[in-house]
Residue, then its C-alpha position, 0 to 999 in steps of 0.5 A: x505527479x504521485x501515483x494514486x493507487x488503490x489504497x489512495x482512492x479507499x483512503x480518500x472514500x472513507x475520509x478526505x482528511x485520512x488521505x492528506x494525512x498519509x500523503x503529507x504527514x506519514x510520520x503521523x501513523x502508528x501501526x498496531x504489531x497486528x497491522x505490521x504483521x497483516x502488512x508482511x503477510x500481504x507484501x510476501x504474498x505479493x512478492x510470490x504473485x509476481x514471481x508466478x505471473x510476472x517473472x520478468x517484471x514487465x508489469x513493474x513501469 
């Protein structure tokens, strides 16, 4: 069974067919150099947060 995360269930609202896309067919998708950069910026900002509040990494599993 997959997850069904946050970005899933936003994906699902704003249009069914966008969450079949990015589950079955993510090859399809093209990110502009702005979005892979917005993307980084988040994934470092997660990865701090994490380092801050979950040094451990029980809230991982």
């Amino acid at each position: 069974m997959r997850a069904f995360s946050k970005s899933k269930l936003l994906a699902l609202r704003q249009c069914p067919k966008r969450l079949w896309l990015e589950v079955h067919r993510p090859d399809l998708r093209e990110d502009s150099a702005a979005t892979q950069a917005s993307f980084q910026i988040g994934n470092t900002v997660g990865d701090i947060a994490r380092q801050l509040y979950d040094p451990v990494g029980v809230a991982a599993g």
